[in-house]
C-alpha positions, -999 to +999 in steps of 0.1 A: -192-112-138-220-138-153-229-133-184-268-135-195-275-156-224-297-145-244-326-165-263-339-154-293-368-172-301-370-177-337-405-178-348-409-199-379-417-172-410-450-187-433-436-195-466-451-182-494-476-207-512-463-224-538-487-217-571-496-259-575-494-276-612-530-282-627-538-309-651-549-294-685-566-318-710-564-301-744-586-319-775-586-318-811-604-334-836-593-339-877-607-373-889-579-371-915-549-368-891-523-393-889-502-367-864-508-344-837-480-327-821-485-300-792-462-268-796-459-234-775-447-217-749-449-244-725-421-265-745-402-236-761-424-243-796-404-276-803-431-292-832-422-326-826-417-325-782-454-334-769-475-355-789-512-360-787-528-394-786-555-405-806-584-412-790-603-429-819-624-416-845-602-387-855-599-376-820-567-363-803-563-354-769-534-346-741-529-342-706-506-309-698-493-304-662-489-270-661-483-242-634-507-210-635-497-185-662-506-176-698-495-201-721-497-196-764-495-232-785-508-243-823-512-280-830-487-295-855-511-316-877-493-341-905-469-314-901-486-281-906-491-259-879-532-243-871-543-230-843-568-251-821-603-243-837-622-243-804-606-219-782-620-185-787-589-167-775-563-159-803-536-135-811-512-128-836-483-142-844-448-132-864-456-155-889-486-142-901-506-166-882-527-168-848-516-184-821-542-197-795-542-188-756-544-207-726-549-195-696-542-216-662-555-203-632-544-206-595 
């Protein structure tokens, strides 16, 4: 008695897409400054983790690579925490504070 083999053909499955990184750029600006530090969501709210660099002239800026989601930060500035002035989207904090939003999109 022969036996048949069989062959399954296995057709390769699509894999689901991958949501890519984006590059954020995120500016402040405080001519009185003499450190910026990044803090939220994205780095667990460690104060001193992500520093900006100044750009001159009381201008502070950072590149984030960051995957889509919602993400909530404050700027650390000589030590004190604020939220980022220009970003219109804000809620509350437990500290009686505001937090701001940033929102990365896919």
């Amino acid at each position: 008695m022969k036996h048949k083999k069989e062959i399954n053909e296995i057709t390769p499955r699509k894999q689901p897409r991958k949501s890519e990184s984006h590059k954020i750029r995120i500016e402040f600006h405080d001519e009185k400054a003499q450190v910026v530090f990044i803090a939220g969501t994205f780095n667990d709210w460690r104060p001193d983790a992500t520093p900006m660099i100044s750009l001159g002239e009381g201008r502070w800026g950072k590149e984030l690579v960051l995957p889509p989601g919602r993400y909530e930060y404050r700027f650390v500035v000589d030590g004190n925490w604020i939220s980022d002035p220009s970003t219109p989207e804000q809620v509350p904090n437990p500290h009686g504070g505001y937090n701001s939003v940033l929102n990365v999109r896919d």
